[in-house]
C-alpha positions as CSV (number, residue, x, y, z in Angstrom):
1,X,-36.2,-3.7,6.1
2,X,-34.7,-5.2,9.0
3,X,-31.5,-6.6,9.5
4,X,-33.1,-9.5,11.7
5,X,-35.6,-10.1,8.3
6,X,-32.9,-12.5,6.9
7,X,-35.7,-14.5,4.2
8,X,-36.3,-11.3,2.9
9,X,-32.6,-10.1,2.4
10,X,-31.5,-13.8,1.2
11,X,-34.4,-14.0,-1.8
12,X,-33.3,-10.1,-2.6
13,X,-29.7,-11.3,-3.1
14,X,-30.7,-14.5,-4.3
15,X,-32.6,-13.0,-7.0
16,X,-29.6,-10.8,-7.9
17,X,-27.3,-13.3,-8.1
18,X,-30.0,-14.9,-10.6
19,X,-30.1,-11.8,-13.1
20,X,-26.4,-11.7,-12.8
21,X,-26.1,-14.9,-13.8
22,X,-23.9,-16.2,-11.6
23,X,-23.5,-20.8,-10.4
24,X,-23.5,-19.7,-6.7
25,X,-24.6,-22.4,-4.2
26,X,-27.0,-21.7,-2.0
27,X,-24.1,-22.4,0.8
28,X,-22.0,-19.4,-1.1
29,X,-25.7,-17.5,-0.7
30,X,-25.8,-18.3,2.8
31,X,-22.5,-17.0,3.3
32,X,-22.7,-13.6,1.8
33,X,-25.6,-12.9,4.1
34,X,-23.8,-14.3,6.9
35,X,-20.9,-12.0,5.9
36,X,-23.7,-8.8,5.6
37,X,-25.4,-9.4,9.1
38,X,-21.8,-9.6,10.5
39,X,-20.6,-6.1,8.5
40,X,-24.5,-4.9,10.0
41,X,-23.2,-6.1,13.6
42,X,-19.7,-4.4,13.6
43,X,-20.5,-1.4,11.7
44,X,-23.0,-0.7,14.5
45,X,-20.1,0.3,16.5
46,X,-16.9,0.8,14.0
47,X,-18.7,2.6,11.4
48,X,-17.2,0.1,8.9
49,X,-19.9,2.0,6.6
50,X,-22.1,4.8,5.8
51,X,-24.8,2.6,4.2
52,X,-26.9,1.4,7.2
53,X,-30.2,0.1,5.8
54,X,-29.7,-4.0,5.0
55,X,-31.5,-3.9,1.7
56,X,-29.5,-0.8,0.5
57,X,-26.4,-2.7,1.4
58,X,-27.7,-6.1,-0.3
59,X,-27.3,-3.6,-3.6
60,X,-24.8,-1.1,-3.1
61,X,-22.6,-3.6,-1.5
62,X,-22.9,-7.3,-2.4
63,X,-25.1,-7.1,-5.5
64,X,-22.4,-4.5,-6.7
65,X,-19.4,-6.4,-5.9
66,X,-21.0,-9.3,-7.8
67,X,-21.4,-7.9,-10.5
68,X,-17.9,-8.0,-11.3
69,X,-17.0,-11.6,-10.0
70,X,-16.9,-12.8,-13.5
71,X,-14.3,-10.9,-14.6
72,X,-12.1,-13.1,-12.0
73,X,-12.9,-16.2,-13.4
74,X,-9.5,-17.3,-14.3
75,X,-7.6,-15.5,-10.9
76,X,-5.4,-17.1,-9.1
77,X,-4.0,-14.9,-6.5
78,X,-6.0,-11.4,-5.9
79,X,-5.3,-8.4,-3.7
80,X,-8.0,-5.9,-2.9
81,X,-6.3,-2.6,-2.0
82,X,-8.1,-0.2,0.2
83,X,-10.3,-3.4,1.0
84,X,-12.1,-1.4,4.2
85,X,-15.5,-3.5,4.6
86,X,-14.3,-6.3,2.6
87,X,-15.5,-5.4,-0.4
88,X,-15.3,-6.7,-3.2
89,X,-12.4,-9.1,-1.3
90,X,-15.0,-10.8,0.6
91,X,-17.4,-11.2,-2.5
92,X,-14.8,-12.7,-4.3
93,X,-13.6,-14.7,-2.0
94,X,-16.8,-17.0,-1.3
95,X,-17.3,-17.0,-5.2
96,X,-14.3,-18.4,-5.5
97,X,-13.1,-20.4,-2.6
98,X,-10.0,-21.6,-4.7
99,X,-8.8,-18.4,-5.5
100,X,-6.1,-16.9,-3.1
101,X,-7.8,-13.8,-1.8
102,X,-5.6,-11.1,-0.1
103,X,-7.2,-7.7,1.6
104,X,-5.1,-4.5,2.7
105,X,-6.3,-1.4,4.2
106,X,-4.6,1.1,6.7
107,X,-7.4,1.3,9.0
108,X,-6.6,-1.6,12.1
109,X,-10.6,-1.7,13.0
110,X,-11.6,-2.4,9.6
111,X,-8.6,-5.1,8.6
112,X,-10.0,-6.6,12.9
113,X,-13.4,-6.8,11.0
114,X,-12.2,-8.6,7.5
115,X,-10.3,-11.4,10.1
116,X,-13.1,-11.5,12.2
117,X,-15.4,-12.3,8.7
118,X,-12.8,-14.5,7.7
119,X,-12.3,-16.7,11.0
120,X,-16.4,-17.4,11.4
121,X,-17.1,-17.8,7.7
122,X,-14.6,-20.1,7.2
123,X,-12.6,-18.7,4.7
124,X,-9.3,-20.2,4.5
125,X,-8.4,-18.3,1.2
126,X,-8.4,-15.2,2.7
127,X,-5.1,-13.2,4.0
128,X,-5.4,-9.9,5.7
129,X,-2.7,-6.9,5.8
130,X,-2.8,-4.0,8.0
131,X,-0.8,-1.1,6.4
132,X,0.0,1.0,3.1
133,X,0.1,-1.1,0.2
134,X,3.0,1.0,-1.3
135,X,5.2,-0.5,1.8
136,X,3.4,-4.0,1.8
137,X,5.7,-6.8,0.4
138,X,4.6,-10.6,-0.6
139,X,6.3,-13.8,-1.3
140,X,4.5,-13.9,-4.3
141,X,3.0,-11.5,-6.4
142,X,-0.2,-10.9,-7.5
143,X,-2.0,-12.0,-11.5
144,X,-4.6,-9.9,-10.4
145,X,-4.6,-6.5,-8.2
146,X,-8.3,-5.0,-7.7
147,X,-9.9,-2.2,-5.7
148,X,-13.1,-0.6,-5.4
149,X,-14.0,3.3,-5.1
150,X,-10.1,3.3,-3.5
151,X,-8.0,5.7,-5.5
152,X,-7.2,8.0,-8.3
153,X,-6.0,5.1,-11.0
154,X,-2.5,6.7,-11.4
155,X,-2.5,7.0,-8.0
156,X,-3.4,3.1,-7.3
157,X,-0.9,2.3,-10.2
158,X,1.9,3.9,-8.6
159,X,1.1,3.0,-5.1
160,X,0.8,-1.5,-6.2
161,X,2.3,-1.9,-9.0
162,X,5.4,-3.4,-7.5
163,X,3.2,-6.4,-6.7
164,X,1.9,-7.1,-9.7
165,X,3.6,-10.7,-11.7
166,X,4.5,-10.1,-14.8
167,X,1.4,-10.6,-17.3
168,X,-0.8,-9.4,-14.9
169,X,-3.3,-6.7,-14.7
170,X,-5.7,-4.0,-12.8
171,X,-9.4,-4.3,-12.7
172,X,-10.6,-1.1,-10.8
173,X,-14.4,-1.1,-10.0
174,X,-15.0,2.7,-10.9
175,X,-18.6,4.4,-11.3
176,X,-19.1,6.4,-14.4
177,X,-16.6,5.8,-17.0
178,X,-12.9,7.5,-16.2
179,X,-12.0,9.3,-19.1
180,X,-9.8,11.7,-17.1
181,X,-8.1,9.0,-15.1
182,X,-7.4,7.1,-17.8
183,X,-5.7,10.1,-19.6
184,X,-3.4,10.8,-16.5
185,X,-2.0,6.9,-16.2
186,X,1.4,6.6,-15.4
187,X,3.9,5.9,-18.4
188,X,4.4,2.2,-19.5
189,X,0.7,1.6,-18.7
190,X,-2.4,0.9,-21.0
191,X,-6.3,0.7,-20.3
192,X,-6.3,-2.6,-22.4
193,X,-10.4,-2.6,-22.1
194,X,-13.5,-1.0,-20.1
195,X,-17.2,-2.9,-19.5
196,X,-19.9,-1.7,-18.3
197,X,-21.6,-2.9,-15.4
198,X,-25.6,-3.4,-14.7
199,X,-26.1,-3.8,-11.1
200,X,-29.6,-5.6,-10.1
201,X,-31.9,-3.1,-8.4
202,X,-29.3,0.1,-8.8
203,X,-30.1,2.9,-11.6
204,X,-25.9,4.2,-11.5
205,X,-23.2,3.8,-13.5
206,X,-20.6,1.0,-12.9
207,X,-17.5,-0.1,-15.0
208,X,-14.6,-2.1,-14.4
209,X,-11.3,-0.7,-16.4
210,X,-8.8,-3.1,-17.1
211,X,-4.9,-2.5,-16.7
212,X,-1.9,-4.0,-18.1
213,X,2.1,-2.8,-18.2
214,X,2.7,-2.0,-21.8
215,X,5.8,-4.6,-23.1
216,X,9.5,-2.9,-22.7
């Protein structure tokens, strides 16, 4: 399929979003495809991805991110670590457009690419940080800290957990379940629950784990 066959790639994600059961608009449609030919455009030359065919990236990409949009319902202020494309940062940011959505990766082409997104979609909940999250600090901290095929957990824990508020928690977007990972979590922190994720169109295993600081 062709990137240039937008009807085709629209009904595929719009039938997605469907079997996810997600109240997207058809303008929030309209802007995840806008964001995918854009990510199509730039990766052309920045290699912003290794996933080149359109309809693979309608699944492995936006239909995957989706997935776990509900699990952000009540977010208020979100950082995606290791954010590199935009994903699920950009997913969650036109599902929710009153939810503060910030994005951090190390690599300066791909954080040019998420500002670039973020200036012609329109998305004035989006913020953008070029760096090590480790050494990244914020005015305010974060409810919920997220990241997508990113890090070892302990490793992620470690590396944000300064900006986490109080009461907050993780959701990593992992593959098959993390059984070791979990096992190797830094002290004072507890996997407080795990789902399991069916992706439309995408025979793998997805679960999100959620994270929260045990009480001193």
């Amino acid at each position: 399929m062709s990137i240039n066959d937008t009807s085709s790639l629209r009904k595929m994600l719009a039938d997605g979003v469907q079997e996810l059961g997600l109240p997207l608009t058809d303008g929030q449609i309209d802007q995840m495809i806008a964001y995918l030919l854009l990510l199509s455009k730039w990766n052309a030359v920045y290699n912003l991805t290794a996933i080149r065919d359109p309809k693979e990236m309608v699944k492995q990409h936006l239909l995957d991110s989706l997935s776990a949009v509900p699990a952000f319902a009540n977010a208020r202020n979100v950082l995606d670590v290791g954010a590199g494309g935009g994903l699920p940062g950009m997913m969650l940011a036109i599902a929710y457009p009153d939810t503060k959505i910030a994005m951090i990766d190390t690599v300066s082409k791909k954080t040019a690419f998420l500002n670039q997104a973020k200036t012609e979609l329109g998305l004035r909940n989006v913020t953008v940080h070029t760096g090590r999250v480790e050494a990244l600090d914020v005015a305010e901290k974060f409810d919920v800290i997220t990241s997508r095929a990113f890090s070892e957990l302990c490793n992620f824990i470690n590396w944000s957990g300064h900006l986490l508020a109080d009461g907050g928690q993780f959701i990593a977007m992992k593959g098959v379940a993390p059984e070791q990972e979990i096992e190797r979590l830094p002290q004072g922190w507890q996997v407080i629950s795990m789902q399991a994720l069916s992706v439309p169109g995408l025979q793998a295993e997805r679960h999100l784990v959620f994270v929260k600081k045990l009480p001193v």
